[in-house]
C-alpha positions in Angstrom: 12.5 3.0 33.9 12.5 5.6 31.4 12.3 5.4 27.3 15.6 5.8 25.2 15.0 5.2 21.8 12.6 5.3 19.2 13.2 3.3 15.9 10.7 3.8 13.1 10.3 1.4 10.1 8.8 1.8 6.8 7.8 -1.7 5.3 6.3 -1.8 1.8 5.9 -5.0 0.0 4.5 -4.8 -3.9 1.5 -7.6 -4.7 2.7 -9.6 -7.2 -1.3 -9.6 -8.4 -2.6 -6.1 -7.3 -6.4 -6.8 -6.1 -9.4 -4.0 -5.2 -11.9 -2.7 -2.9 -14.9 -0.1 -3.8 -12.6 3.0 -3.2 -9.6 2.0 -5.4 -6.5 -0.6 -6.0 -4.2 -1.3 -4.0 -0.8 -2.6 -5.3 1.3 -3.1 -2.0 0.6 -4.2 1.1 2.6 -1.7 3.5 2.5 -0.5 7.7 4.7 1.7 10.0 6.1 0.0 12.6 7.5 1.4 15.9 9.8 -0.3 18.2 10.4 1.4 21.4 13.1 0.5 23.9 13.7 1.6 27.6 17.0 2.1 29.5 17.0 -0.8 31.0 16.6 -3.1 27.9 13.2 -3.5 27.6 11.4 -3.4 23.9 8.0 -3.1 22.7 6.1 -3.1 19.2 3.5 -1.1 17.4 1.8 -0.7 14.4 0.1 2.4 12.5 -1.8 0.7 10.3 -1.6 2.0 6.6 -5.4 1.8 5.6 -5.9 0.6 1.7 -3.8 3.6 -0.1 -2.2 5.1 2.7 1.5 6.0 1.9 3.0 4.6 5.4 5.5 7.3 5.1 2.9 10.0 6.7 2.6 8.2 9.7 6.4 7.4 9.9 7.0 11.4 9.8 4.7 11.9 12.1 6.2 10.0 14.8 9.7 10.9 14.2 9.2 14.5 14.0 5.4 15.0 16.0 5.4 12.5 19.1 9.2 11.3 19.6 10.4 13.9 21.6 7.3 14.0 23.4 7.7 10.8 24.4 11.3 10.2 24.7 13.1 9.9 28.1 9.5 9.5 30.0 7.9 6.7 32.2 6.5 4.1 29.7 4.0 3.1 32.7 2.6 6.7 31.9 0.5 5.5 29.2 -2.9 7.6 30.2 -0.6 10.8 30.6 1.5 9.9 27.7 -1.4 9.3 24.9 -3.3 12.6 26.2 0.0 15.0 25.9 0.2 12.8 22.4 -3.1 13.9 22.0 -3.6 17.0 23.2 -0.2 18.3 21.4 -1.3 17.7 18.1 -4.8 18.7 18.4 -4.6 21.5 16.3 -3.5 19.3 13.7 -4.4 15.9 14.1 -7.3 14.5 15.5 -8.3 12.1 13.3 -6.5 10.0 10.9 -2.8 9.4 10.5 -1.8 11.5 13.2 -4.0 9.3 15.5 -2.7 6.2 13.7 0.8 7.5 14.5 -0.2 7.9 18.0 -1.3 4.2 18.0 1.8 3.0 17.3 3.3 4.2 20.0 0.8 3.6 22.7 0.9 -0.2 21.4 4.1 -0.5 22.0 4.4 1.2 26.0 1.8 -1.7 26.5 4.1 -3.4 25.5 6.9 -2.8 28.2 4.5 -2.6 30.3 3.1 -6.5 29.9 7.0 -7.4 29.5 8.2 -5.9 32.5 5.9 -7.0 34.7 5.5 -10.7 33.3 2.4 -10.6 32.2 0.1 -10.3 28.6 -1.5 -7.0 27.4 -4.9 -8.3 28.3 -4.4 -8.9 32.0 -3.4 -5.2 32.2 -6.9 -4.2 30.3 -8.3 -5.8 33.6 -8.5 -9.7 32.4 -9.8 -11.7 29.7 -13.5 -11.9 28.8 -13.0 -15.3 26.9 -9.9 -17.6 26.3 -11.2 -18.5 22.7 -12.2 -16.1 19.8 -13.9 -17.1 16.7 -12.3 -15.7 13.4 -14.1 -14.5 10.0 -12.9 -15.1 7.3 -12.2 -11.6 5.2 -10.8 -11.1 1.6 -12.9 -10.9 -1.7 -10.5 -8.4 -3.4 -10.9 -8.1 -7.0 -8.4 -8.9 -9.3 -10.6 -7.6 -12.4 -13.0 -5.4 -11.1 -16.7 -6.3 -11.9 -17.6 -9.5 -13.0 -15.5 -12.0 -10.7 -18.7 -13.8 -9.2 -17.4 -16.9 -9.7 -13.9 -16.4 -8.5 -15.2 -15.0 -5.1 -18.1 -18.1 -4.7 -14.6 -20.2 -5.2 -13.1 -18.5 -2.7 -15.7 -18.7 -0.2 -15.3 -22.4 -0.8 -12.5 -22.5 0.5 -12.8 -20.6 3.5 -15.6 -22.9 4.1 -13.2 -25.9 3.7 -10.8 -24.3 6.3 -13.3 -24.1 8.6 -14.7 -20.5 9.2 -18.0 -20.5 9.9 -18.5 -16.8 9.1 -17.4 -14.7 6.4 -17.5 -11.1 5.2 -17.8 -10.1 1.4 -16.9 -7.3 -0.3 -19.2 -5.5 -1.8 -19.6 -2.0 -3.5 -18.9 -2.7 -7.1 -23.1 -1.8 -8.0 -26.1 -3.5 -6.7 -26.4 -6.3 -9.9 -22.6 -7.4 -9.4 -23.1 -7.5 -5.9 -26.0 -9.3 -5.9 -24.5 -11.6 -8.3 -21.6 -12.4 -6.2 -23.8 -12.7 -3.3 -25.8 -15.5 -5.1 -23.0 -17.1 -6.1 -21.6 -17.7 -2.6 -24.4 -18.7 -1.2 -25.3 -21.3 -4.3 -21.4 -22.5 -3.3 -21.0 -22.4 0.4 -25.0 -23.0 1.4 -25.5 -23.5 4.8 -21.8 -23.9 5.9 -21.1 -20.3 6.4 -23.1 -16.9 7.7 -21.7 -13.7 6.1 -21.6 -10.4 6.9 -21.0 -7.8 3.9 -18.8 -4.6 3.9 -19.2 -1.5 1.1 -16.5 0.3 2.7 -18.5 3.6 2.3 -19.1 3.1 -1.4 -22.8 3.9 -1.5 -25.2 6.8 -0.6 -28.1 5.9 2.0 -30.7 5.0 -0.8 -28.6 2.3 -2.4 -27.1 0.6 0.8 -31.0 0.3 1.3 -31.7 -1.4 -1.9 -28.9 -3.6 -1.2 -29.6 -4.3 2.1 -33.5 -5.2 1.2 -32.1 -7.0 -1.6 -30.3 -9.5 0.8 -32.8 -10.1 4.0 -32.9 -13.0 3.3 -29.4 -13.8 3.8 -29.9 -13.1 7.8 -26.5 -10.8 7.7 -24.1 -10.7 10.7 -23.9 -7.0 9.7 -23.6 -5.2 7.0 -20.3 -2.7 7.4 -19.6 0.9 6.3 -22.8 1.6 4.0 -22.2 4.8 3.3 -19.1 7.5 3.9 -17.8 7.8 7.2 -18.9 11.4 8.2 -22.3 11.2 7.3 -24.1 9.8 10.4 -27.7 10.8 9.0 -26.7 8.5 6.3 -25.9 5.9 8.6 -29.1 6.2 11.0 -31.2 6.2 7.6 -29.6 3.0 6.6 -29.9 1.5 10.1 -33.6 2.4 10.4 -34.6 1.1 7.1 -32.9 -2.2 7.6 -33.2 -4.9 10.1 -29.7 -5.8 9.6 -27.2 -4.8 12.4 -25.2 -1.6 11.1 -21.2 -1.8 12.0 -18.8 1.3 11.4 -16.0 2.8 13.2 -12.6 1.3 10.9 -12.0 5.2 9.6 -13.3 6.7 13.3 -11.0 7.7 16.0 -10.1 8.5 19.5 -13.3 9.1 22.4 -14.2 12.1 20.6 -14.8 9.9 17.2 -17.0 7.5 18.7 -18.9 9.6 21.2 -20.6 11.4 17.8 -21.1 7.6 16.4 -23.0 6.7 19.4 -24.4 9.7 19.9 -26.3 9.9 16.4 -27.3 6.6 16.7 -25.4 5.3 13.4 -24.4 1.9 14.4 -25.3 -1.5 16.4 -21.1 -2.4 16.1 -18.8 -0.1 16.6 -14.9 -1.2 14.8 -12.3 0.7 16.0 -9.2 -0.8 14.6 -6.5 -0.7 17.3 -3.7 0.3 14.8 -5.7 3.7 13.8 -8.0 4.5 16.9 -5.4 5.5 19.1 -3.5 2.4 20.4 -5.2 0.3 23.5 -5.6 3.3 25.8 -7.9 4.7 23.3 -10.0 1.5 22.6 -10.3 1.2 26.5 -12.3 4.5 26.2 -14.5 3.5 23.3 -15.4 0.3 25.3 -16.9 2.5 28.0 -18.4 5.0 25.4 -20.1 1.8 23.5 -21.3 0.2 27.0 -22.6 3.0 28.6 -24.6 3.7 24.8 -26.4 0.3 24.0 -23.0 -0.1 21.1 -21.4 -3.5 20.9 -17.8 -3.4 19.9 -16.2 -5.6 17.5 -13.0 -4.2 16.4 -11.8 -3.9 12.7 -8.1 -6.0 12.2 -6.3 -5.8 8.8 -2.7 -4.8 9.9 0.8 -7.3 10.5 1.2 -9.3 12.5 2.0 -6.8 15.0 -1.7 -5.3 14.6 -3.3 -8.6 14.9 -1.5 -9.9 18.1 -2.7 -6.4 19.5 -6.2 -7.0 18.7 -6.5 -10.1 19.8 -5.5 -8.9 23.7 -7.8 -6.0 22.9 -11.0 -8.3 21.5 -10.5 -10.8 25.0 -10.9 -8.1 26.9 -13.6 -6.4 25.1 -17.0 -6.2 27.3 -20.4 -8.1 25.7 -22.6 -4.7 25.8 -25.7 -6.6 25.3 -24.7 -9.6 28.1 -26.6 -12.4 28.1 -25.6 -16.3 29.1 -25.4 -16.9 25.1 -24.5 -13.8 24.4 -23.0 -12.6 21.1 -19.2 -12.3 21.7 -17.1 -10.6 19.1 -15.1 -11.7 16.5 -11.8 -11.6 15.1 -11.2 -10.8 11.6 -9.0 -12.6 9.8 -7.4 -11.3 7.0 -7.1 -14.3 4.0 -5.3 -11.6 1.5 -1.7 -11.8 0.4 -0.1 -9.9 2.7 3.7 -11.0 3.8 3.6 -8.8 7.3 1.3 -11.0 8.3 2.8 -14.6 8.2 6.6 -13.3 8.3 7.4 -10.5 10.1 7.0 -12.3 13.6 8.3 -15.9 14.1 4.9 -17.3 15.4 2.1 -15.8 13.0 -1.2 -16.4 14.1 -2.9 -19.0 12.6 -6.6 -20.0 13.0 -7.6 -23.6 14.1 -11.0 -24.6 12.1 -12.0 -20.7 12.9 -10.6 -20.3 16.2 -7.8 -18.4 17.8 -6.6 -18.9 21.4 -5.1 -15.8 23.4 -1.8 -15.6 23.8 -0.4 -15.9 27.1 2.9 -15.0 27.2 4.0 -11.1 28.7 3.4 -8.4 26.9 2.4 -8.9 23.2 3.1 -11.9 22.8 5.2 -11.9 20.0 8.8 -12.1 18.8 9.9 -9.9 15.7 11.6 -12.1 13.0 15.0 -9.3 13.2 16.6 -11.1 9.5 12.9 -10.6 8.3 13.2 -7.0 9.2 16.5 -6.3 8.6 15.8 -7.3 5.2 12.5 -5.7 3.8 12.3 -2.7 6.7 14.0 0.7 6.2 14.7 2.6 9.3 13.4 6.2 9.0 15.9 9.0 10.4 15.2 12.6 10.9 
């Protein structure tokens, strides 16, 4: 079996009601996609996630000019050889971000093949399912105004509550008083029918994620995600020894090498690689070991299509409990409640949660079949 063709697809869809998060707006939702097919007929899918206000036409270039003819007439079983000489041949200029994201895409789809041609699903490859069942949270809490949507937010925790998730994570990083506003507001709405985690995506320094996170003890956080900016792991250790909250990071980290220096400084209690940026499923199998081996439970980060979430699910049922224990914590899938149309269309069985629950798919590979109309009609096939 060898590869023949690469296609690469550009997607962008503009929000008919543009929404934000600390670090900016974002008025489309938008990924590259990357469908791989062998020469015997064989097909896989893969995602490089376009984080927040990401053009996805880096990533798309990246593939097409960077990692297709690397990749091109080889082995698709190779994936351990294949993601290092994807890797390694664009060290000098990659490394982290959407190189690695591009380099995801790919490695997604070779497991792909992989789980196809050999009848069975992505996680039985990863060496078997840790759990059958995964609980979802509920994420969203975009602003449509900015500051000052309290209410709107402790409405929609409401109904998240209604639709059964048990856990939900908040946005946050608009300033401590609207934060702790919205934060009251939820509560005063939702009251003991949801725990919450919180997430600043990186929009404070270590002194305010402090205040804040004294500020809410009493909430008894899940976690509270991406205090401070990504690179600054004394940040993150000040923040995580002045709180008792667990500290989760890891969504903008990437590869081994990535999460090896997140461990290593002690920065986090969750580590979140997101499968669509980290480096694909050959990458996340190395962060497992990294996490294990350092006291670091994983819990990856999942905002991508459809294609992105079917991935991460295989990827979270096989994902080890660092800290085991008979009632162990197990991790979590997050479940993206935004608008976001390559999500519920681009495949024609979107996941959907039962009273916070998903099941793993069982079928081979992915799981997944691609809605082709859906794609002939909103993708644009990239060509160099």
């Amino acid at each position: 079996m060898k590869i023949a063709s690469i296609d690469t697809y550009i997607l962008k869809s503009p929000l008919p009601q543009p929404f934000a998060y600390s670090q900016g707006w974002v008025t489309a939702r938008s990924t590259t996609l990357v469908r791989i097919r062998t020469d015997d007929g064989v097909e896989g899918w893969g995602e490089t996630f376009s984080v927040g206000l990401q053009p996805p036409e880096i990533a798309a270039t990246v593939v097409e000019s960077a990692l297709k003819p690397l990749v091109l007439d080889r082995d698709p079983f190779d994936v351990e050889v294949l993601w290092n000489e994807m890797y390694l041949r664009t060290r000098d200029f990659g490394r982290k971000g959407v190189v690695v994201g591009a380099i995801s895409a790919i490695d997604i789809a070779l497991w792909d093949i992989i789980g196809k041609s050999v009848g069975r699903p992505v996680y039985q490859l990863l060496g078997g399912a840790f759990r059958n069942r995964i609980q979802c949270y509920a994420t969203g809490f975009f602003r449509t105004k900015g500051r000052g949507q309290a209410a709107a937010m402790a409405e929609e925790a409401s109904r998240h509550a209604d639709a059964g998730f048990a856990l939900m994570k908040v946005k946050l990083g608009f300033g401590l008083d609207d934060d702790l506003d919205v934060m009251s507001k939820i509560r005063a709405a939702v009251g003991d029918r949801s725990g919450f985690m919180i997430d600043a995506n990186h929009g404070y320094g270590s002194s305010d994620a402090i205040r804040l996170g004294r500020r809410l003890a009493d909430f008894d956080l899940a976690w509270f995600e991406e205090p401070v900016v990504p690179e600054d792991y004394a940040a993150y250790r000040r923040v995580r020894e002045a709180l008792d909250v667990p500290i989760a990071g890891g969504e903008a980290e990437f590869t081994m090498y990535g999460f090896k220096d997140l461990i290593a400084h002690e920065a986090v209690d969750i580590a979140q690689p997101d499968i669509c940026l980290a480096g694909g499923f050959t990458a996340l199998r190395h962060i497992n070991v990294l996490a294990q081996t350092g006291g670091v439970q994983v819990n990856p980060h999942v905002w991508g299509t459809a294609v992105g979430q079917y991935a991460s699910l295989h990827m979270i049922a096989a994902t080890p409990t660092t800290h085991y224990s008979l009632f162990a914590d197990q991790p979590l899938f997050e479940f993206d409640t935004s608008s976001h149309p390559f999500r519920t269309s681009l495949v024609t069985s979107p996941l959907e949660h039962t009273d916070g629950w998903l099941d793993v798919p069982h079928d081979p590979g992915l799981g997944f079949e691609i809605d082709e109309d859906f794609l002939a009609r909103e993708g644009r096939v990239v060509k160099f």
